[in-house]
C-alpha positions, -999 to 999 in steps of 0.1 A, spaced: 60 453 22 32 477 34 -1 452 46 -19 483 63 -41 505 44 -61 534 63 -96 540 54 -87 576 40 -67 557 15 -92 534 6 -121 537 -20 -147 512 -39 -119 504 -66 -99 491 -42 -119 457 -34 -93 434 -47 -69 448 -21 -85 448 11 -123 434 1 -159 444 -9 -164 456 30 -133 476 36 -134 492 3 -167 505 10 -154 518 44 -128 537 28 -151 552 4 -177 562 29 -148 576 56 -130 596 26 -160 609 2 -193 610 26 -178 624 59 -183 654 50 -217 651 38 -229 639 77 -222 603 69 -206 592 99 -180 565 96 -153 549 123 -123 556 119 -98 524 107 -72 505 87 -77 473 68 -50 444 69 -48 437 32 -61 407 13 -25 403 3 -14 395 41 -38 368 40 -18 356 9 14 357 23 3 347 57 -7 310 43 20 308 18 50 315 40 33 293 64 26 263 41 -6 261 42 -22 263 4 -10 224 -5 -28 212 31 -62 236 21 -61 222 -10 -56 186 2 -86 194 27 -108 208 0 -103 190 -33 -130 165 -45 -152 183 -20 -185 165 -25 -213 196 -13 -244 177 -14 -227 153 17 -237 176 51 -210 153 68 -184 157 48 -190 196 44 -185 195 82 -155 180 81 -135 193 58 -145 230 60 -131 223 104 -99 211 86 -97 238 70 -103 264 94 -79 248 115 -52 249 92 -54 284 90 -58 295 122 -31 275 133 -6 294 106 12 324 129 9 356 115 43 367 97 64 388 125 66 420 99 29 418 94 18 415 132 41 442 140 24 466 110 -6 457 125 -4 463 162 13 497 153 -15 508 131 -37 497 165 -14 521 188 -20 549 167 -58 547 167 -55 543 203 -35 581 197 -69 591 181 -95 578 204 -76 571 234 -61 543 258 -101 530 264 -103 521 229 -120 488 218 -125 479 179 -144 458 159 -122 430 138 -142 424 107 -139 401 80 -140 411 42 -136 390 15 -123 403 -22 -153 387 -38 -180 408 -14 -205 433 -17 -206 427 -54 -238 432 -72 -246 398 -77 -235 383 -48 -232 400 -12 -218 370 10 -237 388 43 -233 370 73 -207 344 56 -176 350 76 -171 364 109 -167 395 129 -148 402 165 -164 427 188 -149 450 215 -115 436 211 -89 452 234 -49 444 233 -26 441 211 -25 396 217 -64 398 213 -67 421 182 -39 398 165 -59 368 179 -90 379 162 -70 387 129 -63 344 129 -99 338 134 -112 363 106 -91 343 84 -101 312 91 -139 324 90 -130 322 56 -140 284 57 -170 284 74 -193 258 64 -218 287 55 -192 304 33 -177 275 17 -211 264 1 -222 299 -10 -189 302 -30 -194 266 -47 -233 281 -51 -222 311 -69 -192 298 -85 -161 315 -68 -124 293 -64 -118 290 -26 -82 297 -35 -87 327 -55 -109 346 -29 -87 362 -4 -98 378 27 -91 413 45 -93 421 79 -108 456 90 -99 469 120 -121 500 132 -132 519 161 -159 500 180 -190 513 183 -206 509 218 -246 500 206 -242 473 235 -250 506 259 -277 516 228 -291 506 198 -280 491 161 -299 480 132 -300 479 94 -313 502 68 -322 503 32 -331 524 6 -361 505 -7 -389 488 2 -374 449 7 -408 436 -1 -420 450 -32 -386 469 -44 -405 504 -44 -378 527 -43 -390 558 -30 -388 547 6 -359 542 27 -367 514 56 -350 512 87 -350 483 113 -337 486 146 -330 471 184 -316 476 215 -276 463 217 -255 446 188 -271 443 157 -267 407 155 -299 403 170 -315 422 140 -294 408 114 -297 369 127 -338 371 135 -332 365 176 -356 401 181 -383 415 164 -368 449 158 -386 489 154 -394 494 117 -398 530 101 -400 541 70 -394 574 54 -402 588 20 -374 602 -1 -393 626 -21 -409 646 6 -376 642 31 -359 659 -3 -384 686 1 -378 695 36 -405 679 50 -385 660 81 -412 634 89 -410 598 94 -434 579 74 -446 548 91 -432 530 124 -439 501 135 -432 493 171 -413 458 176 -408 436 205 -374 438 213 -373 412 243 -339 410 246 -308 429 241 -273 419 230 -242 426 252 -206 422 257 -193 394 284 -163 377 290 -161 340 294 -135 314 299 -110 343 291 -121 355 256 -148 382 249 -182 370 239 -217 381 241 -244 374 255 -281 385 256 -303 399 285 -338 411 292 -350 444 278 -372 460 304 -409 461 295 -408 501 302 -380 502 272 -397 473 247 -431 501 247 -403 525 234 -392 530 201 -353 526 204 -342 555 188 -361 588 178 -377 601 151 -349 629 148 -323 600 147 -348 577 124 -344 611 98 -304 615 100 -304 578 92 -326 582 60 -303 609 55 -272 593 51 -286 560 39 -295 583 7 -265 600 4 -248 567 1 -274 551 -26 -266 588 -45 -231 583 -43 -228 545 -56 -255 554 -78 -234 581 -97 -203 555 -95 -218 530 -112 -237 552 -136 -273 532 -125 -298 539 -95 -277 510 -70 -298 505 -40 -281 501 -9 -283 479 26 -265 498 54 -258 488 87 -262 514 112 -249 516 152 -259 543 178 -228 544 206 -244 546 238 -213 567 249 -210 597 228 -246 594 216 -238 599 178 -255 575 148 -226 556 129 -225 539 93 -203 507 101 -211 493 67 -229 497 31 -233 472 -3 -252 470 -31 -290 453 -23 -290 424 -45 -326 413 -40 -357 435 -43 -335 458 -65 -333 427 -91 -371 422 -94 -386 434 -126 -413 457 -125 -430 453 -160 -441 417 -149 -466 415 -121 -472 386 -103 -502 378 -86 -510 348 -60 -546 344 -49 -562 323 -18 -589 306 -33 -612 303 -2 -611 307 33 -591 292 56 -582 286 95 -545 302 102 -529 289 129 -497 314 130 -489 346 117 -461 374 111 -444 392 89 -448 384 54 -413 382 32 -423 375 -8 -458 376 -21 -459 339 -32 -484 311 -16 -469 273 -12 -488 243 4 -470 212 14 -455 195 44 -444 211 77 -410 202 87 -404 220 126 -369 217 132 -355 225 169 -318 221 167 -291 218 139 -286 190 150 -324 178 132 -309 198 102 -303 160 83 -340 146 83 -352 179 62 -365 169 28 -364 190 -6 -397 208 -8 -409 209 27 -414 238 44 -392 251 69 -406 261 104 -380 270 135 -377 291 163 -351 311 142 -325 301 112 -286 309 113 -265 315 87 -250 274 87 -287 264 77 -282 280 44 -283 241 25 -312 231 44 -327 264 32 -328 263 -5 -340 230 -2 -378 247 13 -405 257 -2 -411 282 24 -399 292 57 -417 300 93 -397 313 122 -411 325 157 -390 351 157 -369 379 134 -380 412 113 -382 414 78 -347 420 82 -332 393 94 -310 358 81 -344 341 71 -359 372 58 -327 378 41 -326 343 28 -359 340 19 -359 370 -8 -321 354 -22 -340 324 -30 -376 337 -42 -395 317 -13 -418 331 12 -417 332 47 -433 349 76 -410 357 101 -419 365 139 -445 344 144 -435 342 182 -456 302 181 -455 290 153 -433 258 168 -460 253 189 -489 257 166 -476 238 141 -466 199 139 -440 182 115 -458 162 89 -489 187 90 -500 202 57 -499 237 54 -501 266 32 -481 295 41 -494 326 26 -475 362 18 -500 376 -1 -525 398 18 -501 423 32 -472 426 55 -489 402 79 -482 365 67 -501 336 71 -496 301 77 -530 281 73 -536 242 81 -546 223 48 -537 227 17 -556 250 8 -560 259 -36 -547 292 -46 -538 301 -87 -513 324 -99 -515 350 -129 -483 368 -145 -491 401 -164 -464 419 -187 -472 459 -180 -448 468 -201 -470 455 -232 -504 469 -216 -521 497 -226 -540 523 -206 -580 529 -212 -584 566 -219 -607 565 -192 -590 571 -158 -587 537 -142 -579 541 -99 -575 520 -72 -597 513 -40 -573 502 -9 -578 503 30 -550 483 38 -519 504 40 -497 472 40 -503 465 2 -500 502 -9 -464 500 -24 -475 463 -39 -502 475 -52 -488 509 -64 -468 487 -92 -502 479 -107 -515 501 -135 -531 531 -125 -543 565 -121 -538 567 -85 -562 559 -57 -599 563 -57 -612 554 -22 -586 551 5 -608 533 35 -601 546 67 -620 519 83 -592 491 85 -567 516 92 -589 522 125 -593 485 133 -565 467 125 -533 494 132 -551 518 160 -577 492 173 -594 512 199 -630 532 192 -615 574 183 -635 584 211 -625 558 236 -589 574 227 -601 612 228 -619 601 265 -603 569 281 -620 582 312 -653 579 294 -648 538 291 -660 525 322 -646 491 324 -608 494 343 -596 465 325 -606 478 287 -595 516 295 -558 500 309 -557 482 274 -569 512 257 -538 536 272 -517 508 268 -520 506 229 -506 544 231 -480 534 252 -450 547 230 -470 583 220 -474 612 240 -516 605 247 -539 583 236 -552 606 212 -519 614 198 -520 579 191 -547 580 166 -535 607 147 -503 596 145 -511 558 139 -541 570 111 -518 597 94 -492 573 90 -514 548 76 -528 574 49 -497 588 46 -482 553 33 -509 550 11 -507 584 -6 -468 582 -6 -470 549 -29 -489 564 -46 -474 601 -50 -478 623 -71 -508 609 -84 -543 620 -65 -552 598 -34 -590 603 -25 -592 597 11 -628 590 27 -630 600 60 -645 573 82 -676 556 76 -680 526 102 -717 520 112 -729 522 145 -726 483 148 -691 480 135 -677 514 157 -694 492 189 -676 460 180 -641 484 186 -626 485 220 -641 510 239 -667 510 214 -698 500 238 -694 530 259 -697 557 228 -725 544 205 -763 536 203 -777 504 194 -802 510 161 -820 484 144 -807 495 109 -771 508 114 -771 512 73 -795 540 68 -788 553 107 -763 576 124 -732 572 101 -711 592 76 -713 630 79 -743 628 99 -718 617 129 -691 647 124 -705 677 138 -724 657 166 -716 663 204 -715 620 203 -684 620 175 -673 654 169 -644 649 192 -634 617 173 -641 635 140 -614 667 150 -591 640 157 -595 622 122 -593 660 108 -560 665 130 -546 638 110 -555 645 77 -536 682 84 -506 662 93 -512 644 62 -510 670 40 -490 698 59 -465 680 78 -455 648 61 -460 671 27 -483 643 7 -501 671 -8 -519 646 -31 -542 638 -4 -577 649 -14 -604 645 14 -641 623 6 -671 630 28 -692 597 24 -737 599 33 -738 634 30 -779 628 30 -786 672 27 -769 704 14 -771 719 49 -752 690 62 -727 692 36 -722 729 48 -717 726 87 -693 697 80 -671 722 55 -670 745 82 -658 721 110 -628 711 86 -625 747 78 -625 755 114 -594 726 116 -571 737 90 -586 718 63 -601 746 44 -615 736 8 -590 754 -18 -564 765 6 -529 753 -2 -547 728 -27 -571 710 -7 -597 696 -27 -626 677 -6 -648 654 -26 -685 639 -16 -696 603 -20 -725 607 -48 -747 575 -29 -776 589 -18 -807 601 -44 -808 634 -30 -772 633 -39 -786 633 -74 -818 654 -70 -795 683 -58 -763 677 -78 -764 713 -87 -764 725 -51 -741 698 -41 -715 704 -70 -713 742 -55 -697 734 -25 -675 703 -32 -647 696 -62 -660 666 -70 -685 633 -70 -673 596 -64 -706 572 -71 -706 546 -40 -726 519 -59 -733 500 -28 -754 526 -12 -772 538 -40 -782 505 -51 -798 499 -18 -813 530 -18 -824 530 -52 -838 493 -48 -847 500 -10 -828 468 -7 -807 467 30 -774 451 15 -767 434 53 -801 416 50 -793 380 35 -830 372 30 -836 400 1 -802 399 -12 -810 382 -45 -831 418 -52 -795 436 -48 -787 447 -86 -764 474 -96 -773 465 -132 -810 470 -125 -828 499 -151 -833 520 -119 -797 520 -110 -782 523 -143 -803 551 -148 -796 568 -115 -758 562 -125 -765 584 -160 -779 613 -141 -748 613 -115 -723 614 -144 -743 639 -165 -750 662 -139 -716 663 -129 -706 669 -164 -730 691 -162 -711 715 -133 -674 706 -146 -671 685 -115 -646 656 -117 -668 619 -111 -655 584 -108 -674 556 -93 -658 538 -61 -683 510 -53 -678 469 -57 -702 470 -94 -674 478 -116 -650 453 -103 -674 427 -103 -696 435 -136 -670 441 -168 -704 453 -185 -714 480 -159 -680 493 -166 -684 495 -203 -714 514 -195 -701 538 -173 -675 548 -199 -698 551 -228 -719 579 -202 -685 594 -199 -674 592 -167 -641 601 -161 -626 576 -136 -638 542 -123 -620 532 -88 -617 492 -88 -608 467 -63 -567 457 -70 -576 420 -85 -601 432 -108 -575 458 -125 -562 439 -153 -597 421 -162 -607 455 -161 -579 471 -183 -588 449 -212 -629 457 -209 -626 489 -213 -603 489 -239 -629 474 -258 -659 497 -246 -634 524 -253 -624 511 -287 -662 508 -302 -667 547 -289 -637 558 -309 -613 562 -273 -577 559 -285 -557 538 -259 -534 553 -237 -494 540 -237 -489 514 -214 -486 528 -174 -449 538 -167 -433 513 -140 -419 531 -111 -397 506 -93 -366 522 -110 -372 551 -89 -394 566 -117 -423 590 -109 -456 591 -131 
């Protein structure tokens, strides 16, 4: 009987002979290699050895003798009888015509790769990598094995990985017979990331289950790091559409800690691992490039098109990727079917909200979008695994793949460390609980017994607060929502929320804020970047240059750090139009920025002072304004989001309006060339006086109701003591507001509105559609409210509705 089976023989049907994992291997080796998906070569020992192996050595009456009556909910007896088990079948010898197949497959990929050769023995079960259920991390893999006694060694232990505690209880979880799933082992080249790098990548966004994104994760050494949540890994993103289109950009990166590094070792005679310190010169580096970042992308779509057109249905994948620090090439070492964020439906939206402030006392990355309060429950060891009660919430230093039981017994998990990648993250999203990974103190910050409320919902970063605090929950059906006819947009700064908040209904974006793209993701004044030598404090400029420690200056930097903010923003958004504001800090608020002091004056009413366009052709910001320019170009020509359109916010005169059109002009971003339309906050009264003369030199008006408000009412909206005189529903206002839109109208210029009024005043919105504007811009939680207002403005004027807004989480575009 034949128990090998080469890759080149192997293909996705083929899962009941040698496993979910192998099957894929052979599928990728045969139909992808030569489409640049790059493969190991290798054989799989077939599930039918495993068979034979137990049956000729008697083993299936003792595994069933060590199994039946197996009571799951006992943590002791689980123990037990899943180490009987495992030691029954290690101790069963291989059959002597199946070891001899086996080490003469291993001799001739030796012939192939050489004498040196190591390989990877990996397990793979026949009921993995199935739609449904995955089984990651629930049996075992053997790294740089060398020899034939070792490889046959590791064969044993692959099969009796099969009986892990971890994998026992996840087949009694999703109802698979221990005796009817059989298990294959893989035997492949190893991949030498030890000397490099390894991570995981997928073809969506895990969070939100946008599709138009492939993320990859990544660290120095084995991936099991990555995968178990011991390092906080590089993240990048790249954007399939515009990848498609030629455009070979990354996205978004995200620069992780990467303390340590896993490596090969040998101890008391058998090859193990062990980690080490990664230097602080390599941790500032992103561990692989962004050409590398792009042929990953690459092939991580090329294997979501090919099981795609298999199954007949878009099948997102999870890929595990290994650079070999040898011959320097990127290798695919495994793919399945994402079974998580793929699942989500995207016609009902969810929505937590924090009701209230709160004092957070550890963050990280946020996995989910839920909120839970209750009791904190820090566990150090496995060993403290017994005194965990159902509905705490689960805080360690890291989770392992045995802690699945204690697991789906938490409301929420908190680790110190891990990506949004690893076993908690992974975890997490299987069970529909959030966490926030990477905290790097939460053990220390938080006690057990404390209340807490662990938040995923404002962003990427997570929160874990102390107190319960209150927090309320809406559920929307979009698929049963119609669209106002008037054009309903989106006001975001935080680029960490875009593909959330792309899944609401919309029109696209109305005001993209630069302003907490600069503070919280470049965090350093543009000019202190475009002149370090200009900030005179030692100790501030080091910390400056040091933020830009993985780019090529400090001012590459900012563009690179603000392009890919607005670039994630307009991608989530894409193809629909993305009205970008260029930067409109106060004088005040650029000070408070490091380096700030050094750059600006101090002015006793920053609102109506030196901000806005005012600030871009002057000697004190024009430096800081090219570089803003510089990455709006990159924007729009490189990373090919050509549905950027540019916003110039307290343009206060016509003349202004004209020497800040030539200064972008002057920088490639030319009004009307290769599309580019540039837009002008309409805030100001002048703004109205001159609409005519304005309307000539810009494409079109976005009413900032904040400013004109104060400027209306002559009200300064930082001053507390007149705030009760602030009124955007005042006659003045409103009136103001029907000569923007008419005037406008008037010149066949596009006008929306992008200030707080209509978000917070349902009536001001029914308003502004009866004057006929043709977008209103509103904050994300006042959408749906929104939505149903106008549709009854809309419906009084005669406005027929609009069918509800087409869901795009099945990879569909607008």
């Amino acid at each position: 009987m034949t128990f090998i089976r080469w890759f080149a023989e192997l293909g996705v049907g083929d899962v009941p002979l040698v496993g979910g994992k192998n099957a894929s291997l052979g599928e990728m080796f045969r139909e992808l290699g030569a489409q640049g998906v790059r493969v190991p070569n290798g054989f799989a020992v077939t599930a039918e050895a495993y068979r034979v192996t137990l049956e000729q050595g008697g083993a299936w009456n003792r595994l069933h003798a060590a199994l039946d009556g197996l009571d799951p909910g006992n943590v002791d007896d689980l123990a037990r009888r899943a180490h009987e088990a495992r030691e029954i079948v290690y101790g069963t010898p291989l059959p002597p015509e199946l070891a001899t197949q086996i080490v003469d497959a291993y001799k001739a990929l030796r012939q192939q790769y050489g004498e040196a050769l190591t390989v990877a023995v990996r397990s793979s079960a026949t009921a993995e990598d199935l739609p449904t259920a995955s089984f990651a991390g629930q049996h075992e893999t053997f790294l740089n094995v060398s020899g034939e006694a070792r490889l046959l060694d590791s064969v044993r232990r692959c099969y009796a990985s099969l009986f892990t505690e971890r994998a026992v209880m996840y087949r009694i979880e999703h109802g698979f017979d221990h005796f009817k799933v059989l298990l294959s082992a893989g035997v492949m080249k190893m991949v030498r990331a030890d000397l490099a790098a390894s991570g995981v990548s997928f073809s969506l966004d895990t969070e939100s289950g946008f599709r138009d994104v492939v993320l990859i994760t990544g660290a120095y050494g084995l991936g099991e790091n990555v995968v178990q949540g011991t390092v906080d890994p590089d993240e990048f993103y790249v954007f399939k559409p515009t990848l498609q289109a030629g455009r070979r950009t990354v996205l978004r990166r995200t620069l992780g800690g990467k303390e340590i590094r896993m490596v090969y070792a040998r101890a008391a005679g058998r090859d193990t691992t062990r980690n080490m310190p990664v230097a602080r010169q390599e941790r500032q580096r992103f561990c692989i490039g962004d050409a590398e970042v792009l042929e990953l992308a690459e092939a991580t779509m090329r294997i979501e098109a090919h099981y795609s057109a298999r199954a007949g249905q878009p099948t997102p994948m999870d890929v595990e990727w290994a650079k070999d620090g040898i011959d320097g090439q990127l290798y695919i070492v495994q793919a399945r079917p994402e079974t998580v964020a793929s699942r989500k439906s995207s016609a009902m939206l969810d929505e937590y909200v924090l009701e209230g402030g709160g004092v957070a006392i550890a963050s990280g990355r946020a996995v989910g979008r839920g909120v839970v309060s209750g009791r904190a429950n820090v566990v150090a060891d496995v060993s403290e695994l017994g005194r965990f009660q159902r509905g705490e919430i689960l805080v360690a230093d890291t989770t392992m793949p045995d802690w699945g039981t204690v697991m789906k017994q938490a409301a929420a998990v908190v680790t110190n460390r891990g990506g949004r990648t690893c076993h908690a993250a992974i975890v997490a999203r299987e069970l529909g609980i959030p966490a926030v990974v990477g905290c790097d103190d939460a053990t220390e910050k938080i006690r057990s017994g404390d209340e807490v409320t662990v938040s995923c919902a404002e962003g990427d970063t997570g929160r874990v607060y102390a107190g319960a605090l209150p927090f309320h929950k809406t559920s929307t059906d979009l698929s049963a929502l119609p669209m106002p006819g008037t054009r309903l947009m989106i006001n975001i700064g935080n680029p960490d929320l875009a593909f959330q908040l792309s899944f609401l209904p919309n029109d696209g974006v109305g005001l993209a804020r630069m302003e907490f793209i600069v503070a919280e993701h470049i965090r350093a004044h543009p000019m202190a970047l475009a002149h370090p030598e200009r900030v005179d404090d030692p100790a501030e400029r080091e910390r400056i240059i040091a933020l830009a420690g993985a780019y090529a200056s400090p001012a590459d930097y900012f563009v690179t750090r603000l392009s890919e903010g607005v670039g994630t923003i307009a991608a989530a958004f894409y193809p629909k139009p993305v009205i970008v504001r260029m930067s409109d800090f106060k004088t005040n608020e650029y000070a408070s920025l490091p380096g700030g002091r050094w750059f600006e004056p101090v002015e006793a009413n920053p609102m109506i002072g030196f901000r806005g366009a005012a600030r871009y052709t002057h000697p004190a910001y024009a430096d800081g304004f090219a570089l803003e320019c510089r990455a709006m170009k990159r924007v729009r020509a490189d990373m090919g989001l050509d549905n950027v359109r540019l916003m110039i916010p307290f343009c206060r005169r016509v003349e202004e309006a004209r020497r800040v059109l030539d200064a972008m002009a002057a920088m490639g971003l030319a009004r009307g060339v290769d599309g580019l339309e540039i837009h002008v906050m309409c805030e100001i009264p002048n703004n109205i006086l001159q609409i005519d003369a304005f309307a000539a030199l810009f494409d079109g008006f976005s009413i900032g109701s904040n400013d004109l408000t104060q400027l209306v009412l002559g009200v300064d909206r930082d001053s507390e003591i007149v705030s009760f005189d602030f009124d955007e529903r005042d006659p003045g206002v409103l009136e103001m507001l029907r000569l923007a839109i008419q005037g406008a109208r008037r010149c066949g210029r596009h006008v929306g509105i992008c200030g707080q009024a209509p978000s917070d005043y349902p009536e001001l919105s029914a308003f502004l559609v009866k004057q006929g504007i043709d977008a209103i811009s509103l904050n994300p939680d006042s959408v749906i409210r929104t939505i149903r207002t106008l549709l009854e403005a809309e419906q009084q004027l005669g406005i027929p509705p609009r069918p509800p807004a087409s869901p795009h989480a099945q990879g569909e575009r607008p």
